[in-house]
N, CA, C and O atoms as CSV, one atom per row, in Angstrom:
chain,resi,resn,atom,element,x,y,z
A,1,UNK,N,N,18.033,10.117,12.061
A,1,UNK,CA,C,17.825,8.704,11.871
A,1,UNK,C,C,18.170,8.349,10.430
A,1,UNK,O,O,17.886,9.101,9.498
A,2,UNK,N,N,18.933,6.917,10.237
A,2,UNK,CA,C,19.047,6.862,8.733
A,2,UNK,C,C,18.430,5.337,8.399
A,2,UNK,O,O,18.600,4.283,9.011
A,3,UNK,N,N,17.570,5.656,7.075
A,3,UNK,CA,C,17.020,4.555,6.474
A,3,UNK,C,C,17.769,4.090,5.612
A,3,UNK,O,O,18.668,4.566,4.917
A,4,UNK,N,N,17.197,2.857,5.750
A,4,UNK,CA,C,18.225,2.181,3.853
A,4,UNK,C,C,16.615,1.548,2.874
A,4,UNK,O,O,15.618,1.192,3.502
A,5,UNK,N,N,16.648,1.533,1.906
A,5,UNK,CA,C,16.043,1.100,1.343
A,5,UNK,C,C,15.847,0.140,0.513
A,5,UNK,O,O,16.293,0.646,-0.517
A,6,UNK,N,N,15.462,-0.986,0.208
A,6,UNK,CA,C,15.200,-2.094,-0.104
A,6,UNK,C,C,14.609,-2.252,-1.391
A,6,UNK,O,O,13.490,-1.787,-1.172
A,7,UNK,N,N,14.614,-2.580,-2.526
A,7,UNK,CA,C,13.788,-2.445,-3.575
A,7,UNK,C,C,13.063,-3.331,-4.222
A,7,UNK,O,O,12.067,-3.258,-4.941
A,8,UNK,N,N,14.269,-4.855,-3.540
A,8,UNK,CA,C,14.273,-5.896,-4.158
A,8,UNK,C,C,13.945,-6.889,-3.106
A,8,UNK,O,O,14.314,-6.698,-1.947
A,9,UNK,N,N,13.236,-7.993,-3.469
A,9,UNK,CA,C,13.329,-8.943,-2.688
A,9,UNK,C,C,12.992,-10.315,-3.392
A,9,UNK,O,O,11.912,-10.591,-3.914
A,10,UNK,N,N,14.047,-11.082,-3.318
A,10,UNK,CA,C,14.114,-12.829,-4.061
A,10,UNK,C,C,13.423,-13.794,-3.194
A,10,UNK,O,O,13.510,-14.219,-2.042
A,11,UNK,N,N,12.483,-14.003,-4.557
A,11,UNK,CA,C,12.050,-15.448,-3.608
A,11,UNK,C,C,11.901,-16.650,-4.542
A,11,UNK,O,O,11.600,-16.509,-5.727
A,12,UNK,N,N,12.112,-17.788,-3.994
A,12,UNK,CA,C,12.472,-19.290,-5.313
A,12,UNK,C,C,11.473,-19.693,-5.338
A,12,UNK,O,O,11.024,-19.986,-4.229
A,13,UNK,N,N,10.646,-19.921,-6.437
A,13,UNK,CA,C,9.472,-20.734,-6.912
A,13,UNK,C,C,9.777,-21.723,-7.064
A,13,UNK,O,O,10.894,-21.538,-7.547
A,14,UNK,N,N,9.616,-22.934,-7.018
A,14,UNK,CA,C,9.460,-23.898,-7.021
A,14,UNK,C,C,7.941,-24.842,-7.724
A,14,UNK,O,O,6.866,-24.352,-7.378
A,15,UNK,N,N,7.881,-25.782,-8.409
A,15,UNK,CA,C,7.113,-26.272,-8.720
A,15,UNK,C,C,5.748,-26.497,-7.805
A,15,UNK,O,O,4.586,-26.109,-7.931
A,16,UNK,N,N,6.421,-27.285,-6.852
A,16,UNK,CA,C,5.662,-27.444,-5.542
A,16,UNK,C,C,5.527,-26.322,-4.814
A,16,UNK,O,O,4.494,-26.533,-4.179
A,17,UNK,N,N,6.003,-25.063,-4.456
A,17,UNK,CA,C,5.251,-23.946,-3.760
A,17,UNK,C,C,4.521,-22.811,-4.346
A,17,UNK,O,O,3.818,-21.965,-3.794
A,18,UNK,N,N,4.860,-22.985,-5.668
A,18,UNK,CA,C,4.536,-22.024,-6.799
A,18,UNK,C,C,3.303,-21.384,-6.452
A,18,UNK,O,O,3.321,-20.195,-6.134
A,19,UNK,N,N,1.893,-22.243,-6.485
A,19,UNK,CA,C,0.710,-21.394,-6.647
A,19,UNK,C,C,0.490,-20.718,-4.716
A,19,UNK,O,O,0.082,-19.650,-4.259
A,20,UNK,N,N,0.894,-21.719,-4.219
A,20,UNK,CA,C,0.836,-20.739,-2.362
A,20,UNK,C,C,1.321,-19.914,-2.367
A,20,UNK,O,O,0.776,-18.910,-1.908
A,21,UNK,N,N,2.948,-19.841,-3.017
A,21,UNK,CA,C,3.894,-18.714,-2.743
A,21,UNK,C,C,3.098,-17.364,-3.599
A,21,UNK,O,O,3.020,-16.250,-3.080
A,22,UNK,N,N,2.579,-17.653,-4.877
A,22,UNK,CA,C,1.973,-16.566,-5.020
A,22,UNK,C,C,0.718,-16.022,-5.297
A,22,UNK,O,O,0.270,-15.172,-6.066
A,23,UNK,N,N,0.137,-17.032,-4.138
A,23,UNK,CA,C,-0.956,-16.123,-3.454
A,23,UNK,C,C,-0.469,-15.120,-2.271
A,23,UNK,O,O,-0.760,-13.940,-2.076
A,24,UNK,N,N,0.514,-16.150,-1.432
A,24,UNK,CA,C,1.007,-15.377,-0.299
A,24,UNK,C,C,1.450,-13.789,-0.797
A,24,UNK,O,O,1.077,-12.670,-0.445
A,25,UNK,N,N,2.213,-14.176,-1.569
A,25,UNK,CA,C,3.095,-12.385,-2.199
A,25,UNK,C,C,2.241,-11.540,-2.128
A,25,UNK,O,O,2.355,-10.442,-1.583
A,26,UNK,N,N,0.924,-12.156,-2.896
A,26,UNK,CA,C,-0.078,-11.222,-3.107
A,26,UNK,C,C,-0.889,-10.064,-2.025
A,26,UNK,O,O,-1.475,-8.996,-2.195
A,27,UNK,N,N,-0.629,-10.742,-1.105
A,27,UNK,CA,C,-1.364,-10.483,0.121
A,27,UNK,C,C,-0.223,-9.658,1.018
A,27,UNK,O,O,0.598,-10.270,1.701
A,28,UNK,N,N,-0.265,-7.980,0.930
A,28,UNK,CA,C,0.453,-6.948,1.451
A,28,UNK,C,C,0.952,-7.165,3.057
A,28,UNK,O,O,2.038,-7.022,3.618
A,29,UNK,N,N,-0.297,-7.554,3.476
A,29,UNK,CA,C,-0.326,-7.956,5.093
A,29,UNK,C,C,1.186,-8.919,4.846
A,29,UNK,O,O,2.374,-8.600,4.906
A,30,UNK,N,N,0.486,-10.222,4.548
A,30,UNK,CA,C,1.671,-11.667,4.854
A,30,UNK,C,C,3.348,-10.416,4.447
A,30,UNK,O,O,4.218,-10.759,5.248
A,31,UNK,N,N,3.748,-9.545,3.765
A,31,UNK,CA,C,4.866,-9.643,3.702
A,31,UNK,C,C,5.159,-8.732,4.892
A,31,UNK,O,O,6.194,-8.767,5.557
A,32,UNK,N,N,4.086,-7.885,5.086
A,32,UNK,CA,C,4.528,-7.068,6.679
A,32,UNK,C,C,4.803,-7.804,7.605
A,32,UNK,O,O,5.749,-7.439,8.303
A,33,UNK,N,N,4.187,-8.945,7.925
A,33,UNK,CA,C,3.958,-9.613,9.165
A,33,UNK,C,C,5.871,-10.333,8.926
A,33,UNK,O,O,6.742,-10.570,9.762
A,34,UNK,N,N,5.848,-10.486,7.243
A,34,UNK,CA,C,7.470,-11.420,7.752
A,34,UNK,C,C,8.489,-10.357,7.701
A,34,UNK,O,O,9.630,-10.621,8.079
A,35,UNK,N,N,8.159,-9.059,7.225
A,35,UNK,CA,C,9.479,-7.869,8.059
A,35,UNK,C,C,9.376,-7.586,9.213
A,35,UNK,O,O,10.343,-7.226,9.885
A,36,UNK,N,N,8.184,-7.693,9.667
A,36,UNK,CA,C,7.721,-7.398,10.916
A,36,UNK,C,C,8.957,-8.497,12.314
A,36,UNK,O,O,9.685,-8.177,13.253
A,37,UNK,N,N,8.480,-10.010,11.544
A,37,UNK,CA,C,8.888,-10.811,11.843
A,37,UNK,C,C,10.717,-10.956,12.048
A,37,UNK,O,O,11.267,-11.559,12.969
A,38,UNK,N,N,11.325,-10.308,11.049
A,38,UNK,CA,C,12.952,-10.346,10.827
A,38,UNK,C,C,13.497,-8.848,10.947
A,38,UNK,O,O,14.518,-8.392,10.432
A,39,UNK,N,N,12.516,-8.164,11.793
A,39,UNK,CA,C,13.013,-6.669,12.221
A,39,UNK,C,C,12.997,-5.830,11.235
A,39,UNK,O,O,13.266,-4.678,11.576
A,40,UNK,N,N,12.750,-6.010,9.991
A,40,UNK,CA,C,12.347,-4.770,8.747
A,40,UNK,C,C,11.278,-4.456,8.770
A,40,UNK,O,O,10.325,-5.226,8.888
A,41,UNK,N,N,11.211,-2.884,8.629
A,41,UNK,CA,C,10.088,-2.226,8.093
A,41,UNK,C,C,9.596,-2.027,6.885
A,41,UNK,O,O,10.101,-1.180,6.147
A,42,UNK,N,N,8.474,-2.822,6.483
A,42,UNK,CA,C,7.959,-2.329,5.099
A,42,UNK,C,C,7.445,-1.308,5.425
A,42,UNK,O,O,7.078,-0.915,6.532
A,43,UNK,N,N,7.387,-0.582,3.867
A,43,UNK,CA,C,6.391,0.581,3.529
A,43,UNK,C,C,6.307,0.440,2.326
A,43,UNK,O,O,7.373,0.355,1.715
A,44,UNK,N,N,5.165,0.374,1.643
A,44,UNK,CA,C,4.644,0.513,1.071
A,44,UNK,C,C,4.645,1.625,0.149
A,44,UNK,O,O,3.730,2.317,0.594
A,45,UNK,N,N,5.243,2.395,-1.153
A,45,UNK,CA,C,5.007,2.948,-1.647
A,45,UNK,C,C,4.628,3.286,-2.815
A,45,UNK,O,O,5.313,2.872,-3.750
A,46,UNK,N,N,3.346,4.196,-3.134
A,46,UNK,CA,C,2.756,3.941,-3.951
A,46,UNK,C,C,3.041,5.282,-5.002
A,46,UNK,O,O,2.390,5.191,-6.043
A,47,UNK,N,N,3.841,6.416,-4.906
A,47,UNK,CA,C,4.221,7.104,-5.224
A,47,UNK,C,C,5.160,6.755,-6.598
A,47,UNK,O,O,6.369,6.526,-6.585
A,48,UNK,N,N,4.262,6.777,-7.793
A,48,UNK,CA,C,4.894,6.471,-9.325
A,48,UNK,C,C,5.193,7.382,-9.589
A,48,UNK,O,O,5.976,6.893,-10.404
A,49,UNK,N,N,5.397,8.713,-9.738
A,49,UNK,CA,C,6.647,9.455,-9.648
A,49,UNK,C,C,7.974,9.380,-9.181
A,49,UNK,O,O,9.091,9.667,-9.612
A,50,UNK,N,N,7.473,8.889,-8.135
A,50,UNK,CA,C,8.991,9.217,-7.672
A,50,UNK,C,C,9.746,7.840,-8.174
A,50,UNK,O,O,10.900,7.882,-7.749
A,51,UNK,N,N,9.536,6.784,-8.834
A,51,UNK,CA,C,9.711,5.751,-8.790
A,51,UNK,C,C,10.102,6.033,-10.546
A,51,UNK,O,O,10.914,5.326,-11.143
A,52,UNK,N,N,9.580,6.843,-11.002
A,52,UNK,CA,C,10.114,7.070,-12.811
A,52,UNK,C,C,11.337,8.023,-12.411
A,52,UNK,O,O,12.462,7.838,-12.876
A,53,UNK,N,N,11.006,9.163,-11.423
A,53,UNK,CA,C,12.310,9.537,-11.588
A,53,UNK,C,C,13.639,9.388,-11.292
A,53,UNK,O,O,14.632,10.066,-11.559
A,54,UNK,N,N,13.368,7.795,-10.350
A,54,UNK,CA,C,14.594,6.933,-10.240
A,54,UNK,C,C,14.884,6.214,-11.174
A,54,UNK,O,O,16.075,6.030,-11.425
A,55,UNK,N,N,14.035,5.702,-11.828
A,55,UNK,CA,C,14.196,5.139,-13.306
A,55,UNK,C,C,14.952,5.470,-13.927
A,55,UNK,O,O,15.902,4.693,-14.021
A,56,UNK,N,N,15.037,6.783,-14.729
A,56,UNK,CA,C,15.093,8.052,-15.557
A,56,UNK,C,C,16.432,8.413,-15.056
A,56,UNK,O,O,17.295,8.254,-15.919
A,57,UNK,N,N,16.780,8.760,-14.158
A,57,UNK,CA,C,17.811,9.625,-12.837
A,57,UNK,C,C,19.035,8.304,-13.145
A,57,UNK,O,O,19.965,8.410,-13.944
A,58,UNK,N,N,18.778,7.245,-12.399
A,58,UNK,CA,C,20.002,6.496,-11.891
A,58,UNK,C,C,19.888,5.345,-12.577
A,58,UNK,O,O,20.964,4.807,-12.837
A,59,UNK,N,N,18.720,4.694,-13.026
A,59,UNK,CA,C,19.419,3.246,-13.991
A,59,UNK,C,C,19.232,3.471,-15.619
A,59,UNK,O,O,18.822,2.592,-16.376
A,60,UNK,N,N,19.552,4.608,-15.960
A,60,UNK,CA,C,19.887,4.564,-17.159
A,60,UNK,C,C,21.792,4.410,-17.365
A,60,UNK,O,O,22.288,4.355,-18.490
């Protein structure tokens, strides 16, 4: 099976959605429910290692 991975995700603040939009972000559930929603799988990872040694590794 092959995954792709995602790292990034844009979203436009706006004056007017500003303080909803980030409460919503905040809340782990609401962004599952909208990959859930558009066929992506979140996961969640909490693994800061591995996340310096991509740092370190490939965007220098």
């Amino acid at each position: 099976m092959s995954y792709m991975s995602l790292n990034v995700v844009s979203i436009q603040i706006k004056k007017e959605n500003a303080e909803k939009l980030t409460a919503w972000v905040k809340d782990f559930q609401n962004i599952c429910e909208y990959g859930s929603a558009s066929n992506i799988d979140i996961i969640k990872n909490n693994n800061r290692e591995e996340d310096a040694h991509y740092i370190k590794n490939e965007k220098i």
